[in-house]
C-alpha positions in Angstrom: 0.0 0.0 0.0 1.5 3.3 -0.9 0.8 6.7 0.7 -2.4 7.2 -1.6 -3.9 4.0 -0.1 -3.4 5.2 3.5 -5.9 8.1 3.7 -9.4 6.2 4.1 -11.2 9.6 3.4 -11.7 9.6 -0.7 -14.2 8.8 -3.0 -13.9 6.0 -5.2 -15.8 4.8 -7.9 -15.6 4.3 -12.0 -15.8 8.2 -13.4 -15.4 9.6 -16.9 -12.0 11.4 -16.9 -9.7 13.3 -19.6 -7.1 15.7 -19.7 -8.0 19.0 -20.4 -6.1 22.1 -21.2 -3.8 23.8 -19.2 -5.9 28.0 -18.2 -3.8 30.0 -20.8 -3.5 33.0 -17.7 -4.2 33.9 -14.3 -7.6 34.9 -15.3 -8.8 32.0 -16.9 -7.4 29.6 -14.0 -9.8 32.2 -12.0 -12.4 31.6 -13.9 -11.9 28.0 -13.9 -11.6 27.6 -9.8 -15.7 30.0 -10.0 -16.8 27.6 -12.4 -15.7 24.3 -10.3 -16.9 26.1 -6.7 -20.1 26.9 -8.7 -20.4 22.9 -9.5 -19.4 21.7 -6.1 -21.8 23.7 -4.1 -24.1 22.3 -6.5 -23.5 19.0 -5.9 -23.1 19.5 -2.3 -26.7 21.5 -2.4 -28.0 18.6 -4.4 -26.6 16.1 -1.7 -28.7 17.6 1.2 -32.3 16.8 2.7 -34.5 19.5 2.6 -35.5 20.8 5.8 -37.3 23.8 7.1 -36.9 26.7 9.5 -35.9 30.5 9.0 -32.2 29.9 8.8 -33.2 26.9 6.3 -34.8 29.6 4.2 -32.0 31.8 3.5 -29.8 29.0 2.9 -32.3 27.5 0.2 -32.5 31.1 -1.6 -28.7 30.3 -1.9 -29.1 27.2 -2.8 -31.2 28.4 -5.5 -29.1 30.8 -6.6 -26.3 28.1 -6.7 -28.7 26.1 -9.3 -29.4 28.9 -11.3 -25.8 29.6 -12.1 -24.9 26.1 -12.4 -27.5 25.9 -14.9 -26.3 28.8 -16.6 -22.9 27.4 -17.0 -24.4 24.1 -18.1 -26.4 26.0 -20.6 -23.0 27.9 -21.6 -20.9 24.3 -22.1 -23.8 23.0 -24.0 -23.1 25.9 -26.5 -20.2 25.5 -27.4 -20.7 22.2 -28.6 -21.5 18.5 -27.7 -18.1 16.3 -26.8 -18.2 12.9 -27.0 -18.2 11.5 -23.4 -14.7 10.8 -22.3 -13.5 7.2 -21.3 -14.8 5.8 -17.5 -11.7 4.6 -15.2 -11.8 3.6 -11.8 -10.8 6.1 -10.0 -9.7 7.4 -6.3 -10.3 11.1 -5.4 -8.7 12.7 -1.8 -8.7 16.0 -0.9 -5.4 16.8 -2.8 -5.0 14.0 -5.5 -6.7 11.7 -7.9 -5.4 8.6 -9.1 -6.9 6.3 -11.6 -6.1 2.8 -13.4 -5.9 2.7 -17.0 -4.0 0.2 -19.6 -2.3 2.7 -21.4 -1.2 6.2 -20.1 0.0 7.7 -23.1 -3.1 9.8 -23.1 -1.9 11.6 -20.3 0.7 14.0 -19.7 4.1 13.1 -18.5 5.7 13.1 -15.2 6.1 16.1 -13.8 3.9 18.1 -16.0 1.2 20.6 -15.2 -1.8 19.5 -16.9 -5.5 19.6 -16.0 -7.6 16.6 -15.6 -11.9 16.7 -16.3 -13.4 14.8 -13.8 -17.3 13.9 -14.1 -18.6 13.7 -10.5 -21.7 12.8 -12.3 -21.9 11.7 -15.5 -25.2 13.4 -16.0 -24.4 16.2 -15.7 -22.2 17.3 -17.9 -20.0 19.6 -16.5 -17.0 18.9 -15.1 -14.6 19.6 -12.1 -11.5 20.5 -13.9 -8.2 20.0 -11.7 -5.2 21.4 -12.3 -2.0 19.9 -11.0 1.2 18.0 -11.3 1.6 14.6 -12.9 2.9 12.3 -10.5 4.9 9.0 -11.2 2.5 6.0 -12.0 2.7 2.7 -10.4 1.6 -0.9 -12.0 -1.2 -2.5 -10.2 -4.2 -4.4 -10.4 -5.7 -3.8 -13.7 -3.1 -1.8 -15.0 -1.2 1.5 -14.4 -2.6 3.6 -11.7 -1.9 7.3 -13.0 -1.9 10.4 -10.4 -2.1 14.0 -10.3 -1.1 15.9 -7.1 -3.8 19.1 -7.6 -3.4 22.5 -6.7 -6.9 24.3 -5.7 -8.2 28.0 -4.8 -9.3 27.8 -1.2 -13.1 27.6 -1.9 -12.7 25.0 -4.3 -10.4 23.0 -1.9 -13.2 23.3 0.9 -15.6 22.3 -1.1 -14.1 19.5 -2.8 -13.2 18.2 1.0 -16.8 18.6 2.1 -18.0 16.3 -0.6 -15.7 13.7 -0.4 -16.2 13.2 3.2 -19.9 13.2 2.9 -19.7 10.5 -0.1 -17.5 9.3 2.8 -19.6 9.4 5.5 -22.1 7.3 3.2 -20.0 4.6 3.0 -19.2 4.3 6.0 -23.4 3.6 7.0 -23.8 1.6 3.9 -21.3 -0.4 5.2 -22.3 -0.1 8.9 -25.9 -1.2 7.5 -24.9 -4.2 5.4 -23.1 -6.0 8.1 -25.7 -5.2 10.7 -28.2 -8.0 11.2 -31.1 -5.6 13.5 -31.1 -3.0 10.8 
């Protein structure tokens, strides 16, 4: 088990995933980081119950809001054209890396190379969380090479990404909990 392996707080499952190109200047990497907190606190808005109460309220309005500009931006990507949906690998997300298994990594940057990766937290919706970071040596394993990239996030971004992955998580962890508990 390598370093990767050891943090038990990540989010695995089989995700579309491609590289993606690297922000040309410091304000489209800005731009990028808005458009991926946009899609997170989607997704993290989309991952809680509904609930009432005054406080509730105001954070619904901004969960609206959230929704609206997500949609927006879905809207905007659908405009500039329909990609074909990139390859599914099994992948492993933590709070500052992903890795994934693939047969051949020549798709893929090099070692050592920035690059950004598009990662579809969910394939229906198709917008992705694009990462940008640092390739990182791959190691053979079970079912081929397991590629990483060691990412490098705004600050809202990185909170946001950490929020989700330990809810996804926290999931587990009861579906787990649930399966090996006879009572229910």
């Amino acid at each position: 088990m390598d370093d990767f392996d050891e943090n038990p707080v990540v989010l695995r499952g089989n995700l579309p995933l491609r590289p993606a190109p690297w922000p040309e200047d410091e304000s489209v990497m800005t731009a990028v980081m808005a458009d991926n907190w946009t899609l997170l606190r989607a997704l993290l808005l989309m991952d809680d119950k509904a609930g009432g109460g005054e406080e509730e309220g105001k954070e619904a309005m901004g969960g609206l809001e959230t929704k609206v500009d997500l949609l927006l931006l879905l809207v905007s990507a659908g405009l500039k054209g329909l990609e074909p949906a990139p390859p599914v690998y099994p992948c492993v997300l933590g709070g500052q890396y992903i890795r994934w298994c693939c047969n051949d990594p020549a798709p893929f940057p090099a070692v050592g190379e920035r690059c950004c990766l598009a990662l579809f937290l969910r394939p229906r919706i198709a917008m992705p969380l694009i990462l940008p970071g640092v390739m990182q040596a791959g190691t053979p394993g079970q079912g081929g090479i397991w590629c990483q990239l060691h990412f490098h996030l705004d600050r809202h971004v990185q909170e946001s990404l950490d929020r989700l992955i330990f809810r996804h998580h926290r999931r587990e962890v009861a579906r787990s909990r649930q399966r090996t508990d006879p009572v229910g």
